[in-house]
C-alpha positions as CSV (number, residue, x, y, z in Angstrom):
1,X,-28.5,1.0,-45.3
2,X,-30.2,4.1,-46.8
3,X,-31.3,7.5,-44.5
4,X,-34.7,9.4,-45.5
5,X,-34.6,13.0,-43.9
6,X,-38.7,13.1,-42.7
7,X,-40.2,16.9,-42.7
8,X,-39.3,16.9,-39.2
9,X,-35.8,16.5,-40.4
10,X,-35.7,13.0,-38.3
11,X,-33.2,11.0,-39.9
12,X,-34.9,7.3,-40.5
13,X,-32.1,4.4,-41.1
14,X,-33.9,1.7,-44.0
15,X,-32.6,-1.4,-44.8
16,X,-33.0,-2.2,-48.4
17,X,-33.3,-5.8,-49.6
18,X,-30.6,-7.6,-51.1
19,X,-30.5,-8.8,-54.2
20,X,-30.7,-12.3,-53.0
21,X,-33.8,-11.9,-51.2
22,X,-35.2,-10.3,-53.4
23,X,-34.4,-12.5,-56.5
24,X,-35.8,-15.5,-53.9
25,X,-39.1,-13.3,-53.1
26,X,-40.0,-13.1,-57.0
27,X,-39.7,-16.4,-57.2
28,X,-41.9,-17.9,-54.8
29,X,-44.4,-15.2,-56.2
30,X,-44.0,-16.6,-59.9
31,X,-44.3,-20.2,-58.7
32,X,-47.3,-19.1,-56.4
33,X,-48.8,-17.7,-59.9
34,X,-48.2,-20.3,-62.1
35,X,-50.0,-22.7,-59.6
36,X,-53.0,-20.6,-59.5
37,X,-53.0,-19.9,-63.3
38,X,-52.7,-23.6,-64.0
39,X,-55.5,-24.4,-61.4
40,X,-57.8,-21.8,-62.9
41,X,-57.3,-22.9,-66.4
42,X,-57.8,-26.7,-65.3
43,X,-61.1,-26.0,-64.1
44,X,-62.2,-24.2,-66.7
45,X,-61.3,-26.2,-69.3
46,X,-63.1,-29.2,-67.4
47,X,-65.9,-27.3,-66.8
48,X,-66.8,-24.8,-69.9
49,X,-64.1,-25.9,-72.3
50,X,-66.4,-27.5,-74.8
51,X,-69.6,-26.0,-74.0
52,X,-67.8,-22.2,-75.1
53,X,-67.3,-21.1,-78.0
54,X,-63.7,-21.4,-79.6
55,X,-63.1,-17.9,-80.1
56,X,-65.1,-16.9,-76.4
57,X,-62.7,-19.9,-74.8
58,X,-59.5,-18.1,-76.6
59,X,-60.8,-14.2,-75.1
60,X,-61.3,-15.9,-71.6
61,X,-58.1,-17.1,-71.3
62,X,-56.5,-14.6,-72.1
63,X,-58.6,-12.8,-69.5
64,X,-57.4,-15.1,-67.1
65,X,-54.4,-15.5,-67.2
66,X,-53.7,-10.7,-67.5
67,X,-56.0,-11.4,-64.0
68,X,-54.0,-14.0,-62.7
69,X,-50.4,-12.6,-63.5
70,X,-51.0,-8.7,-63.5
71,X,-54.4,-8.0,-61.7
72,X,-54.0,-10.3,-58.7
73,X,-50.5,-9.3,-58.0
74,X,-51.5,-5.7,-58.2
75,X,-54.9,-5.9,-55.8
76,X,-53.0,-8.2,-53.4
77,X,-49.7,-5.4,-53.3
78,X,-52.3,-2.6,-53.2
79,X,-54.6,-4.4,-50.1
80,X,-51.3,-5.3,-48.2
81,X,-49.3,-2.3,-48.5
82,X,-46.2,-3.8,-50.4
83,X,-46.3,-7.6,-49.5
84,X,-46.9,-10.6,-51.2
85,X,-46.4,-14.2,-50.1
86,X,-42.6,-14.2,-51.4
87,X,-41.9,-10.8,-49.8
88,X,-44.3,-12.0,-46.3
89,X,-42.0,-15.0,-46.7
90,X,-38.4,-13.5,-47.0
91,X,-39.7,-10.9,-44.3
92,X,-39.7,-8.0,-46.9
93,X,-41.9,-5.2,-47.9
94,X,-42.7,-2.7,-51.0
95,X,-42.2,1.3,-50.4
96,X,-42.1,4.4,-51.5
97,X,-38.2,5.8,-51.8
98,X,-39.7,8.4,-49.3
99,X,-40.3,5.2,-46.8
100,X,-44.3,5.4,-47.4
101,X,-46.6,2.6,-48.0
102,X,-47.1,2.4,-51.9
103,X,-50.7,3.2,-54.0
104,X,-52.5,1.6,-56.1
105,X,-50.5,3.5,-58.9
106,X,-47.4,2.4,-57.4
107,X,-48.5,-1.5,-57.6
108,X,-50.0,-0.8,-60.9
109,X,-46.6,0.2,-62.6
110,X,-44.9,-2.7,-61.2
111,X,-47.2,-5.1,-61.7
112,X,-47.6,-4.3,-66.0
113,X,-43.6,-3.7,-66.3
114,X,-43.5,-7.4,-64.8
115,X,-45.2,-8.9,-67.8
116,X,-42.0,-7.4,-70.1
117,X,-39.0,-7.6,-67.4
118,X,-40.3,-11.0,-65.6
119,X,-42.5,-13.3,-67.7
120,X,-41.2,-12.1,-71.6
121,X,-37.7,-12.3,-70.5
122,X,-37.9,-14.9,-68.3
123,X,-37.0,-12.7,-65.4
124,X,-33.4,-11.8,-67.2
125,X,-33.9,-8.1,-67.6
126,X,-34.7,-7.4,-64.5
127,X,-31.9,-9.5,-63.0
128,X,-29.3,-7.8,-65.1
129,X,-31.0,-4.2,-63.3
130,X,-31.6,-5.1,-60.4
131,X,-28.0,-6.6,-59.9
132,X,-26.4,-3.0,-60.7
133,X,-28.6,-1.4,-58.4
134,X,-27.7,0.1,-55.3
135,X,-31.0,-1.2,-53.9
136,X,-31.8,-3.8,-56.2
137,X,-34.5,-2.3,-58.0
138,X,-36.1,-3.8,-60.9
139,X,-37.5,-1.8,-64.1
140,X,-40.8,-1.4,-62.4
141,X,-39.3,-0.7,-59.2
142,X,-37.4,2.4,-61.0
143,X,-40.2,3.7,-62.9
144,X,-42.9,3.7,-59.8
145,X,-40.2,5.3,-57.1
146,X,-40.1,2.1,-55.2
147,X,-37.8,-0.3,-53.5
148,X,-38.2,-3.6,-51.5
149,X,-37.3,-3.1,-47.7
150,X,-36.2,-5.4,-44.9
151,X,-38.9,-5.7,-42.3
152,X,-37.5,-8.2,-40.4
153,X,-34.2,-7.4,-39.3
154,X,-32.6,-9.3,-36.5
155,X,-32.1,-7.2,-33.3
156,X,-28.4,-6.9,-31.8
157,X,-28.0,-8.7,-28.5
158,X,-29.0,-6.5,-25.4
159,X,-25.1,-5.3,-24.2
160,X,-23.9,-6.2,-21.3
161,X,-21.7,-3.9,-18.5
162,X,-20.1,-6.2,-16.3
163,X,-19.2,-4.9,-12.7
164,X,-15.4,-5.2,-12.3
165,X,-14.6,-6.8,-9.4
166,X,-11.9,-4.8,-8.2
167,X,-14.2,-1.8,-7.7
168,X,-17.4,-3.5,-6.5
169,X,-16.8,-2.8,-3.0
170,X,-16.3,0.8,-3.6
171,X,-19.4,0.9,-6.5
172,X,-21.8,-0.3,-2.9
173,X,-20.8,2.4,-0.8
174,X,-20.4,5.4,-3.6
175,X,-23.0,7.5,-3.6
176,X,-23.9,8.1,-7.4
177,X,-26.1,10.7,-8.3
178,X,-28.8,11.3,-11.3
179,X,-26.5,11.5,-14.9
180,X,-28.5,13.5,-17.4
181,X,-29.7,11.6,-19.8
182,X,-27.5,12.5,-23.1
183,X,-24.5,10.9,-20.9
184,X,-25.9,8.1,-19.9
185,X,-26.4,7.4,-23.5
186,X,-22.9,8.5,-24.4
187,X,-21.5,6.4,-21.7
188,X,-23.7,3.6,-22.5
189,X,-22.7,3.5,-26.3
190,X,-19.2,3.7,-25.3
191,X,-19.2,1.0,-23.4
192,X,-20.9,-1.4,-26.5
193,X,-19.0,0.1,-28.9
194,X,-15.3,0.4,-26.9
195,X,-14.2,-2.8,-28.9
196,X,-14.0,-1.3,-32.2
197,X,-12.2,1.3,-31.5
198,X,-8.3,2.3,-32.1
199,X,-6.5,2.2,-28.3
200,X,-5.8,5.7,-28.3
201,X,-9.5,7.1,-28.7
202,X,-10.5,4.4,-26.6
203,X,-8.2,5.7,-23.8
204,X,-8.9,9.5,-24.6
205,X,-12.7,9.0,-24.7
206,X,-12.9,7.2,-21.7
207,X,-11.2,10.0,-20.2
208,X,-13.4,12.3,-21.5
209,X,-16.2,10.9,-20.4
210,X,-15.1,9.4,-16.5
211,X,-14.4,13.8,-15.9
212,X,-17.5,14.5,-16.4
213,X,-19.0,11.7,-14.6
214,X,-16.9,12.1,-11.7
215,X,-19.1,15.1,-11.1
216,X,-22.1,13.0,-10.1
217,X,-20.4,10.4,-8.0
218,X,-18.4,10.8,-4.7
219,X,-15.9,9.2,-3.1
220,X,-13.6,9.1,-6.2
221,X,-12.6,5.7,-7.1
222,X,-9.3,4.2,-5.6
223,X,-5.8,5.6,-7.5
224,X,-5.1,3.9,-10.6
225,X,-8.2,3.0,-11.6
226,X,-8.7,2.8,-15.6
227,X,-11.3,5.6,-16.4
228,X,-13.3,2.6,-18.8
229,X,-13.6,0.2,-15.4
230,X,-14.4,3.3,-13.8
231,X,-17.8,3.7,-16.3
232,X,-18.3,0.5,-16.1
233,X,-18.6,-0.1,-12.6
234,X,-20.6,3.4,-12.1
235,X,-23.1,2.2,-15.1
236,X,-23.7,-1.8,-13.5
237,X,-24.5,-0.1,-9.9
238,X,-27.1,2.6,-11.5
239,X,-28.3,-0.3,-13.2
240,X,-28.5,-2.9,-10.1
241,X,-29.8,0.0,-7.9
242,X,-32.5,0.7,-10.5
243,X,-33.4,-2.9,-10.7
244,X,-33.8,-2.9,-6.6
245,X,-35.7,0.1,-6.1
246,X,-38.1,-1.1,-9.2
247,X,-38.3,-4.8,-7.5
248,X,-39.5,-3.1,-4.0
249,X,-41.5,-0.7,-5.4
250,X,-43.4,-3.5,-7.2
251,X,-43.8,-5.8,-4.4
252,X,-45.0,-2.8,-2.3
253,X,-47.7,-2.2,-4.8
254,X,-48.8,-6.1,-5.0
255,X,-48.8,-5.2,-1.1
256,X,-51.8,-2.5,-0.9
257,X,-53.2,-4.2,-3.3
258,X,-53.6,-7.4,-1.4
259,X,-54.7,-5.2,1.2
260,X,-57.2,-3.2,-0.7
261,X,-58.7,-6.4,-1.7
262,X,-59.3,-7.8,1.7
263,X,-61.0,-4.3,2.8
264,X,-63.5,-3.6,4.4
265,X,-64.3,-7.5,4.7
266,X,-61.3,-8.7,6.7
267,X,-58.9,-6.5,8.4
């Protein structure tokens, strides 16, 4: 994964390709080429093959087949910012190395340095680059300041904090009050994260951060209670209280509206 600083010195997280995708990507784009190219040339050759001149036929052909494997690559890149039917179907996407969406320039470099490092060298020279690059750029990829990004990343499963049952009587009657936000979050990472760490910052964190929520919530929990059970349960009861005040609040809305509704016709 690769950080871009913005000019609002927001720290973005990318996820370049991988060289297997990537490899995959160009070739379901050559393939999807070659069909074309072979389709165009079929039909003209059934249609104006003997009715054109020899040397005419030879310059068309040639025509066709720099539109077909350099210009339509480049117009569709350019149109779609980055994609192409390989990339749309391996989920990724062209950009700048600042992040942006690539230019016409951009897609034009790539698109002639293709003709030397994917069709002349049957795609071996920009394997052998790409597969020593950090982000597996190609030769075109290097000279136009681009790279191939992951747009479809799968999403971590939503974490859940489990109320521990020893403390659930006590988590109904406590009265918890509003944590500010930046420890909610810290608590809430914690508690996803408290696997992977070493037993002794686990411990001391938990620690750390049950003090300073002990400030918002009264009674205390019973003696001996582990300061991680004691985030856990106060994080589940914020969350179940949340989800009951939000549950009445929108059936007492559905309420007036109903009501509202039925005014001034019925009362």
């Amino acid at each position: 994964m690769s950080s871009i600083v913005t000019g609002e010195a927001v720290v973005l997280e990318l996820r370049p390709a991988s060289f297997a995708a990537r490899a995959l990507s160009s070739i379901i784009d050559v393939f999807a080429q070659l069909i074309v190219l072979f389709g165009v040339l079929l039909l003209f050759g059934q249609t104006l093959g003997e009715s054109v001149d020899p040397a005419l036929g030879r310059t068309l052909i040639v025509t066709i087949v720099v539109l077909v494997m350099v210009g339509a690559p480049v117009a569709v890149e350019t149109l779609t910012r980055g994609k192409s039917l390989g990339r749309l179907a391996m989920g990724l996407r062209i950009v700048r190395d600042d992040g942006g969406a690539v230019r016409f320039r951009h897609c034009l470099i790539r698109g002639m340095t293709a003709v030397l490092e994917i069709y002349l060298t049957a795609g071996s020279l920009a394997f052998i680059v790409a597969l020593f690059n950090e982000k597996s750029k190609r030769v075109g990829d290097i000279m136009a300041g681009t790279y191939a990004l992951r747009e479809r990343v799968s999403a971590p499963p939503p974490a859940q904090v489990l109320m521990p049952p020893s403390l659930r009587a006590w988590a109904g009657l406590a009265d918890i009050g509003r944590l500010p936000d930046a420890l909610s979050r810290r608590v809430s990472r914690f508690l996803t994260q408290s696997s992977r760490l070493s037993p002794q910052s686990r411990a001391t964190l938990a620690a750390d951060l049950a003090a300073e929520v002990s400030a918002f919530v009264s009674p205390q929990p019973p003696p001996g209670t582990f300061a991680e059970d004691y985030l856990s349960a106060v994080m589940a009861e914020r969350r179940n209280r949340s989800y009951v005040s939000m549950t009445r609040q929108r059936e007492r809305t559905e309420h007036i509206g109903q009501r509202l509704h039925r005014l001034p016709f019925d009362r």
